[in-house]
Steps between C-alpha positions, in 0.01 A plus 500: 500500500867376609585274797614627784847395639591548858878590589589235776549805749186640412322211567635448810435860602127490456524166671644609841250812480238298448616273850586858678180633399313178635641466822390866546134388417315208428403506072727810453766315350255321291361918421848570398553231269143596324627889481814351353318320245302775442787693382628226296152447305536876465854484306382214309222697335716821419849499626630818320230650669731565798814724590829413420668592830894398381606380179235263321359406835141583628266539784182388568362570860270272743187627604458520886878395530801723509674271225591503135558253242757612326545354140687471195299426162696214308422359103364232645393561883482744780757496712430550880829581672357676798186489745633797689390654794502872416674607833780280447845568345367610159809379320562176627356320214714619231745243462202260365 
């Protein structure tokens, strides 16, 4: 299995969903993070197992959460550039 690498924005995305999810509800920022790493457990075990939705870069989506990692498979790592809600812009993260 390869490493996973987190884009700085992407980090920082799930992050402040995480905080916006948690001052919804007590623990649902803390259920977010867990569907997140879901997803990322997920796309260690089989990454090409999931679209390619532009270029070489892929979606996996969160259970229970209207999100997607989106991903780009590396020699050497997985590349996270996005933890995108899926109502959001959905090209904003191309420039990663």
């Amino acid at each position: 299995m390869k490493p996973i690498r987190f884009h700085p924005d992407a980090d920082t995305e799930m992050i402040d969903a995480a905080v916006w999810y948690e001052s919804q509800q007590p623990d649902l920022g803390k259920r977010f993070l867990a569907a997140v790493q879901d997803a990322l457990n997920r796309i260690e075990l089989n990454p090409e197992l999931y679209a390619l939705v532009e270029g070489d870069v892929r979606r996996c989506l969160t259970r229970t959460f209207p999100f997607g990692v989106l991903f780009r498979i590396k020699p050497d790592f997985i590349a996270v550039i996005g933890v995108m809600h899926l109502h959001r812009d959905p090209d904003y993260w191309e420039n990663r």
